[in-house]
C-alpha positions in Angstrom: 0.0 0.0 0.0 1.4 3.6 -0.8 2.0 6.2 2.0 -0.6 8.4 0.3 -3.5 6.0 0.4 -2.3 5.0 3.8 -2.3 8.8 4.6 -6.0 9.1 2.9 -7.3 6.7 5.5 -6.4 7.6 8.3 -7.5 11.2 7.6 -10.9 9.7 7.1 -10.3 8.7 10.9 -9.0 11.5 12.5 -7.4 14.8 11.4 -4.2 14.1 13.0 -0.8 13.4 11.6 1.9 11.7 12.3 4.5 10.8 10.0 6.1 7.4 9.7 9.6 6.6 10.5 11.4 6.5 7.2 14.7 4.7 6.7 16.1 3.7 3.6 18.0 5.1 0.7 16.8 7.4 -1.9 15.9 6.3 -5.5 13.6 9.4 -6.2 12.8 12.6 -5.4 10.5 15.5 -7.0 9.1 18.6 -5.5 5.5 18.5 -6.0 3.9 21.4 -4.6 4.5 24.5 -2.9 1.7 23.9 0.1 0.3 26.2 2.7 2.8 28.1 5.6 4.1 25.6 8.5 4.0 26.1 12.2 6.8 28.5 11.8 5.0 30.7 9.0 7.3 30.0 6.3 6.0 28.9 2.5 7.1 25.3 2.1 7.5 22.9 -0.6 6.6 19.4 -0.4 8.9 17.0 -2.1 8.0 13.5 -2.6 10.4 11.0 -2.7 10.7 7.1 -3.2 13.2 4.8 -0.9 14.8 1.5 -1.3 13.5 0.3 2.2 13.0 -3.1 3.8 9.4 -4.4 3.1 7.7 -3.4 6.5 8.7 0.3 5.9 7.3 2.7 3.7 8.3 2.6 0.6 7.5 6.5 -0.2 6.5 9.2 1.6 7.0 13.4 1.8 8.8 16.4 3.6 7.7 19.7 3.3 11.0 22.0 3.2 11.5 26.1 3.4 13.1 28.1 0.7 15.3 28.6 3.4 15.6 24.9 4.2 16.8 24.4 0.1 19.3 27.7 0.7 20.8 25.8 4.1 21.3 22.7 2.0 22.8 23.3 -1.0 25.3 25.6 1.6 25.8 22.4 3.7 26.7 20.6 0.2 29.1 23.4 -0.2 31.1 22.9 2.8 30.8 19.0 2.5 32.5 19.5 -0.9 30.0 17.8 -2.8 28.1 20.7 -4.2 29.6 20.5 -7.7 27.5 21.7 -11.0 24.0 21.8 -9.1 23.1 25.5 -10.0 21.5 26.5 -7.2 18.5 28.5 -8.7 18.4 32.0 -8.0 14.2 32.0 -7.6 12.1 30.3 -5.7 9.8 28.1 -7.9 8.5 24.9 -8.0 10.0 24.1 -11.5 13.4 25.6 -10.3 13.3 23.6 -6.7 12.1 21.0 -8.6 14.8 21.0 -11.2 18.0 21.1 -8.6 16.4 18.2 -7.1 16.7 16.2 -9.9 20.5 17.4 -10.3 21.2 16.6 -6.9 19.3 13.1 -7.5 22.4 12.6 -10.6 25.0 12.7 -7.4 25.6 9.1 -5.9 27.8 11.0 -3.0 25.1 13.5 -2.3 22.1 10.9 -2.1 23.9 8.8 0.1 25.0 11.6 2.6 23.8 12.3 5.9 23.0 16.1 4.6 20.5 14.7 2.2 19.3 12.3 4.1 18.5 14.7 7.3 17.0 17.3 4.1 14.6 14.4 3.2 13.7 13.8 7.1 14.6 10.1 6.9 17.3 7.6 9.0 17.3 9.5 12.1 14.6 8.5 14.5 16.5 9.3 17.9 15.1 6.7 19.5 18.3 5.3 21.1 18.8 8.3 23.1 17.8 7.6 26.8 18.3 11.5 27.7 18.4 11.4 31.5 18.4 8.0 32.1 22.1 8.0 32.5 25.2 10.3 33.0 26.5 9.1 29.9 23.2 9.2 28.1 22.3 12.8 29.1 26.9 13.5 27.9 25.3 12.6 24.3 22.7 14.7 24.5 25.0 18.0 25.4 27.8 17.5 23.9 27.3 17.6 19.9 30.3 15.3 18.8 28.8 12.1 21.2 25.3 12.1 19.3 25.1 13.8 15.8 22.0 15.7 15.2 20.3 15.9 11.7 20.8 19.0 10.2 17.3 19.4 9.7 14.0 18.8 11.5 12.1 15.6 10.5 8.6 16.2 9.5 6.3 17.7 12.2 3.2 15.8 13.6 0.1 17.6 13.6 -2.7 16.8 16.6 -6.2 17.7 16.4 -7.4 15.5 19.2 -6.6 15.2 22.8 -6.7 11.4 22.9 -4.3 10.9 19.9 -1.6 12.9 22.2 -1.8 10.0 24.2 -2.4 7.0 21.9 0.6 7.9 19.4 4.0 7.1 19.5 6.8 9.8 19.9 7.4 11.1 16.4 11.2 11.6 15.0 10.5 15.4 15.3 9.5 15.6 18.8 13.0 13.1 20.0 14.7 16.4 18.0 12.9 19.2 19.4 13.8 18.1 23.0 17.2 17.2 21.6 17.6 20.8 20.1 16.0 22.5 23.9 19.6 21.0 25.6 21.9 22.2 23.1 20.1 26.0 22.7 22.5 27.3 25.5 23.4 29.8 23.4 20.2 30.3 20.9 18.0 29.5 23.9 15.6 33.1 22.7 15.5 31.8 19.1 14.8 28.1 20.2 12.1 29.1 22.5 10.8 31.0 20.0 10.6 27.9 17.2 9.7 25.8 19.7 6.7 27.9 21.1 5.8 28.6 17.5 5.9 24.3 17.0 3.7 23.8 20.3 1.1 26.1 19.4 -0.2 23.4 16.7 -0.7 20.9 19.8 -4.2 20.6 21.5 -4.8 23.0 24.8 -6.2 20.3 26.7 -8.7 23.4 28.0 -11.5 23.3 30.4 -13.5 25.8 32.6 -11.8 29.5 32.5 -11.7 29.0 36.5 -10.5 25.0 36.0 -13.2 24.3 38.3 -14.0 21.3 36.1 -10.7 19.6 37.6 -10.6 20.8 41.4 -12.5 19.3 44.8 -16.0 20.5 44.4 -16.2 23.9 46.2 -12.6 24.2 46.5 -10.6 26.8 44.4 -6.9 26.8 43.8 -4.1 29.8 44.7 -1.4 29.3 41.9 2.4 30.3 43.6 3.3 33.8 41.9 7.2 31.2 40.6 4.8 28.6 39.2 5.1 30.2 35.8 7.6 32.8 36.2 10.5 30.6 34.6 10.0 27.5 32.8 11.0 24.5 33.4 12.3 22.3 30.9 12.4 25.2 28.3 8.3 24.2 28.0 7.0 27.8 26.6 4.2 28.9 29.3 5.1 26.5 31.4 2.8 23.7 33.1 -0.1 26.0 32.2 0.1 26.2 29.1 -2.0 22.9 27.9 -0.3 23.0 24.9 3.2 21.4 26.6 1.4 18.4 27.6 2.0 16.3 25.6 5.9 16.9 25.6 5.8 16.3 29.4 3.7 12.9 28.6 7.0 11.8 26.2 9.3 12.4 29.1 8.5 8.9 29.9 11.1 7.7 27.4 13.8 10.5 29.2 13.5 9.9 32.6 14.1 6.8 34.8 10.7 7.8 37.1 8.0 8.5 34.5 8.8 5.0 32.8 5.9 3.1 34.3 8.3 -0.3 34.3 10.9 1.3 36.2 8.3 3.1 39.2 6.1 -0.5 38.8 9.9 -2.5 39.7 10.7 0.0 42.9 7.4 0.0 44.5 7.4 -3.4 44.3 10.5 -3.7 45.8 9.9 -0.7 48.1 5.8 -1.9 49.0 4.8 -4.9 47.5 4.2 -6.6 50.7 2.2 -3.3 51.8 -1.9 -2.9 51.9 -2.4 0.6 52.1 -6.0 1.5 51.8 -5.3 5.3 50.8 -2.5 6.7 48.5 -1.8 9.9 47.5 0.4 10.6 44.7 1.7 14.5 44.5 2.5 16.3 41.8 1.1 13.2 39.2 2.0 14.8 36.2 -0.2 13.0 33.4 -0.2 10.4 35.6 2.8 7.7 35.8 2.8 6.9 39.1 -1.0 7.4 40.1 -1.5 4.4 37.2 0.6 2.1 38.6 -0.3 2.4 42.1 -3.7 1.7 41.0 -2.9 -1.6 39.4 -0.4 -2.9 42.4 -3.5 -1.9 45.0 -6.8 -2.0 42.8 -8.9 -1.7 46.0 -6.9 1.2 47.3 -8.2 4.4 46.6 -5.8 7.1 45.1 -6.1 10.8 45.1 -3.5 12.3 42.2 -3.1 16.3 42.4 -1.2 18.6 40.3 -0.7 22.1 39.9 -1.4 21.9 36.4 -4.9 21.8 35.2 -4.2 20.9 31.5 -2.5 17.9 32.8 -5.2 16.8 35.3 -7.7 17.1 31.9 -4.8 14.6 30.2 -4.8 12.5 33.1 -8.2 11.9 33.4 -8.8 11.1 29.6 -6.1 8.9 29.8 -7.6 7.3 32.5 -10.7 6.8 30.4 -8.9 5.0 27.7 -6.9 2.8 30.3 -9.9 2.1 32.4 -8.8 2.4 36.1 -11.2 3.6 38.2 -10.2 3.2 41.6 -7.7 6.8 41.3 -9.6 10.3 41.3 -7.5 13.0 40.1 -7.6 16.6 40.7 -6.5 19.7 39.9 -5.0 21.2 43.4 -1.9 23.1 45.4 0.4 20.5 47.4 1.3 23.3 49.4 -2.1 23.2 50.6 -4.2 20.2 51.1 -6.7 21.4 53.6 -9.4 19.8 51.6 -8.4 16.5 52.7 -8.1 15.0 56.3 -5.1 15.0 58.8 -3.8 11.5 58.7 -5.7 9.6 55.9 -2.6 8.4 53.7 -0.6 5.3 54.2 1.3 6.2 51.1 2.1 9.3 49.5 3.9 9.5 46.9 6.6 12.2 44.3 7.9 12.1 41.4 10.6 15.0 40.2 8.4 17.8 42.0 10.6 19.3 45.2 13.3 20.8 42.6 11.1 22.8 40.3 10.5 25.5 43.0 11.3 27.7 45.6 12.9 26.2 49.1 10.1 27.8 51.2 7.3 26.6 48.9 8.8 23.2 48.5 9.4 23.0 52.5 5.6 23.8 52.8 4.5 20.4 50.9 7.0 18.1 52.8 4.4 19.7 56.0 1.8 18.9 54.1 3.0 15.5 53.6 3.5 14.4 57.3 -0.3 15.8 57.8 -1.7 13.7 55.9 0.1 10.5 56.5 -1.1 8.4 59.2 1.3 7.2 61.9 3.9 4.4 60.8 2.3 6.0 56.7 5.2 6.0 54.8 6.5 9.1 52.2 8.1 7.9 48.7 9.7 10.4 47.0 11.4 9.7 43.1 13.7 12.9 43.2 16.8 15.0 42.0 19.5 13.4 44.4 21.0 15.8 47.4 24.2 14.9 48.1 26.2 15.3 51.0 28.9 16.8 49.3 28.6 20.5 49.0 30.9 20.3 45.6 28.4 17.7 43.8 25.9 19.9 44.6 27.0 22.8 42.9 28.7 21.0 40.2 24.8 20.1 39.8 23.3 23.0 40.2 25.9 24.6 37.7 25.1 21.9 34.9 21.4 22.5 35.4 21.1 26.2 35.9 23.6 26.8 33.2 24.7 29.6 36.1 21.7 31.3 36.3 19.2 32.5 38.9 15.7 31.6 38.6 15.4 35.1 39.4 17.0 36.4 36.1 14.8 37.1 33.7 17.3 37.7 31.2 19.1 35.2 31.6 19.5 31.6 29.7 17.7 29.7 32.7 18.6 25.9 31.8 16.5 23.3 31.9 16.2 22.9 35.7 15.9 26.8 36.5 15.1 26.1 40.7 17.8 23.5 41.7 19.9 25.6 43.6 17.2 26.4 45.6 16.3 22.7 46.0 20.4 21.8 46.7 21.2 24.5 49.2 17.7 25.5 50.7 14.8 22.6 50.9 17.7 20.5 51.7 15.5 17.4 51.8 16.8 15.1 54.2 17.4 17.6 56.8 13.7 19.0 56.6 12.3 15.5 56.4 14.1 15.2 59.8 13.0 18.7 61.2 9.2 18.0 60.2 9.4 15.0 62.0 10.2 11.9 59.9 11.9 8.9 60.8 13.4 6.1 59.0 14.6 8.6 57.0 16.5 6.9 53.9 18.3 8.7 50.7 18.6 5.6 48.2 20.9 6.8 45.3 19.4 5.1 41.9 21.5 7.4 39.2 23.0 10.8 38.9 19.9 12.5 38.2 17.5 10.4 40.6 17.5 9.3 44.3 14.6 8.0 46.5 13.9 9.6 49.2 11.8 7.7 52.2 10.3 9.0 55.7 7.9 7.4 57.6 5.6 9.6 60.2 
C-alpha cells in the first residue's frame, strides 16, 4: 500500500498526523507542490520521494522544506564539498526547486549523505537516546560530537485530538525538538521562539476559565506567583500552558521515574508486601505513578493532584482510555491540602516535583505530607538526588542552571531553573528530619534520581 492512500485513511479517521519513520536510501525525489505556511509561518514545498527500504517500511513518503531549508542545503553541500555543478537556482519556484532536485538526485555522494538524508527527514529516528536515564546518556545529549544531530527537522506531527496525544508514539521530530532545547544554551531566545511557534499546533487540553471542572467540588486553587515565572524544561508557558502536555507525557522515554516499568519494579521492591487503603500521589504529572499504584492496590483508593490543570484534563482522559477507576485525580496546590483530612494516607507519593521551586514553597509540601500521613504511613519520593557533598551539589546546580538564577529574567535559565534552591535550601533530608520523619533513607538510583523515604 502507498504512503498516500495509507495517509488518505487515516485522515478519514482523525485529522491528525503523524509521520512514519522513514529509513532507507533514496531512489527518487521530485518537488511536488508548494503547500500552505508551516507552524513556523514560512511557505514550504513538499517534495515527494521514493526509498529503497525493507518491506515493513514505507516505501514512499514526503517532507515539506522552506526556501530557506533548500538555501541551508545546497550551503551544507558546499562545505561537505559535494556541491559541484548543481546551479543553485536563483528564484524560488517549483519548476526551479524542482529542477536542482533532480540534479542533486544525478550525485551518488550526495544521495547517500547524511545532509540529504536529514533534508529528506529520513534515517534519524532518535530513538536510542535515553536523555536522563544515565550520565553518559544525558553526555550525548549536550555535547554535539557524542550524538550527531540531523541538520534538519524531521517532518512535524500535527494533533487535532486530545486522545491521539496519548495513543501515538513519539514522532522523530519531537525526540529532535527536545534534543535541540539542551543544546540551545546559546540560541536559547531563538529556540524558544521555534519551539513555542511548534507547540502552538498541539491541542490545549482546556477546560472551565476557573479550571473548576478539575478541582474538589467547592474548592478553588491559589497558583504560587514562581509557578510560571521561569520555565521548566524550556516548556514555553510553562505547566499552564496545555499545549506542553503532551511533551511532558514523552518524558517517559527521558527519565528513569515516569517509565511506568521502572516506578512498577521499585514500589514493588519498596511496598509490595504493603496494603495501604489510601494513596496519595503529589504532583502526578499525566499520571505515571498514580496508574501504577492503582494496578499494584486496585482496591486502594488514590487521590493524584497537580498544579497543572491541563495535565489533570490529560490524566483523566487517559484514565478513560486505560480504564482504572479506583484513582480520582484533581487539579490542586500541594502546598495546601486542607481539603483533605489530617492523617488519611498510608502512602504518599513524588515524582521530580521538590526541585522545580522555591525552598520555602517546596518546604511547605513536605508539612503537608506528614499531615496527611497516618502514623507508621510512609513518604516515597522519586527525586533529584541531594548529596552530601557541597561540591556535587553545585557541580549540579551549575550543569542545570547553566549559572543562572531563577530570578534572572534575562538570563538563559537551563532546563532545571530552581535547583539551587532545591540543593542548598529545601535541603530534603534535613527537613524531612525537622518536620518530624523517621526512618529517614536517601537511596541513590543514578546521577539524576535518588529515593527519598520517611515514615511519620
Amino acid at each position: 500500500m502507498s504512503l498516500f492512500v495509507l495517509l488518505a485513511l487515516v485522515a478519514a479517521a482523525s485529522s491528525s498526523y503523524v509521520p512514519p519513520y522513514y529509513e532507507g536510501q533514496p531512489t527518487f525525489a521530485a518537488v511536488a507542490t508548494l503547500d500552505p505556511p508551516d507552524f513556523r509561518g514560512e511557505d514550504v514545498y513538499r517534495i515527494e520521494f521514493n526509498l529503497d527500504a525493507k518491506v515493513e517500511m514505507p516505501q514512499d513518503g514526503f517532507i515539506h522544506r522552506s526556501w530557506e531549508d533548500f538555501q541551508k542545503f545546497d550551503h551544507l553541500l558546499t562545505t561537505h564539498l559535494m556541491n559541484f555543478g548543481l546551479q543553485f537556482p536563483s528564484e524560488p519556484t517549483i519548476e526551479n526547486l524542482d529542477a536542482y532536485m533532480k540534479r542533486v538526485m544525478e550525485h551518488s555522494n550526495i544521495v547517500k549523505s547524511n545532509v540529504f538524508h536529514d533534508f529528506l527527514g529520513i534515517n534519524w529516528s532518535g530513538k536510542d537516546l535515553k536523555f536522563m536515564q544515565s550520565l553518559a546518556e544525558f553526555m550525548k545529549v549536550v555535547i554535539p560530537p557524542l550524538y550527531r544531530a540531523p541538520d534538519f527537522a524531521p517532518e512535524p506531527p500535527v494533533f487535532s485530538q486530545e486522545a491521539d496525544c496519548i495513543s501515538f508514539e513519539e514522532t522523530p521530530f519531537e525526540v529532535y525538538a527536545y534534543l535541540m532545547g539542551f543544546r540551545s544554551q546559546t540560541s536559547l531566545q531563538e529556540f524558544n521562539v521555534w519551539f513555542k511557534a511548534f507547540l502552538s499546533t498541539y491541542p490545549t487540553f482546556s477546560g472551565l476559565a476557573d479550571d473548576s471542572d478539575v478541582q474538589p467540588e467547592g474548592v478553588s486553587v491559589m497558583i504560587p506567583p514562581h509557578f510560571n515565572q521561569t520555565f521548566v524544561h524550556f516548556l514555553p508557558g510553562g505547566y499552564l500552558n496545555g499545549q506542553t502536555v503532551r511533551i511532558s507525557f514523552l518524558g517517559k522515554s527521558k527519565f528513569n521515574f515516569l517509565d511506568e516499568t521502572r516506578i512498577k519494579e521499585y514500589l514493588t521492591m519498596l511496598y509490595g508486601d504493603k496494603n495501604p487503603k489510601r494513596i496519595l500521589d503529589i504532583g502526578t504529572g499525566p499520571g505515571f505513578s498514580a496508574f501504577v499504584l492503582a494496578e499494584m492496590f486496585p482496591e486502594s483508593e488514590i487521590i493524584a493532584v497537580d498544579l497543572a490543570a491541563p495535565y489533570i484534563r490529560m490524566a483523566r482522559k487517559w484514565q478513560e482510555l486505560r480504564n482504572i477507576t479506583n484513582i480520582k485525580f484533581y487539579h490542586a496546590n500541594a502546598e495546601d491540602l486542607s481539603w483533605l483530612e489530617s492523617e488519611s494516607f498510608d502512602l504518599i507519593n513524588y515524582a521530580y516535583v521538590l526541585h522545580e521551586m522555591p525552598a520555602d514553597n517546596a518546604v511547605n509540601i513536605v508539612k503537608e505530607i506528614y499531615r496527611l500521613l497516618t502514623p507508621g504511613g510512609t513518604m516515597n519520593g522519586f527525586e533529584v538526588p541531594f548529596p552530601d557533598s557541597h561540591l556535587e551539589r553545585q557541580i549540579m546546580v551549575d550543569q542545570n542552571t547553566w549559572g543562572y538564577s531563577w530570578q534572572e529574567p534575562d538570563g538563559p535559565q537551563g532546563p532545571e531553573p530552581y535547583l539551587e534552591e532545591y540543593e542548598f535550601g529545601t535541603l530534603l533530608t534535613e527537613t524531612l528530619a525537622a518536620v518530624g520523619f523517621q526512618n529517614i533513607e536517601n537511596i541513590g538510583y543514578s546521577y539524576f534520581e535518588s529515593i527519598f523515604l520517611g515514615v511519620k
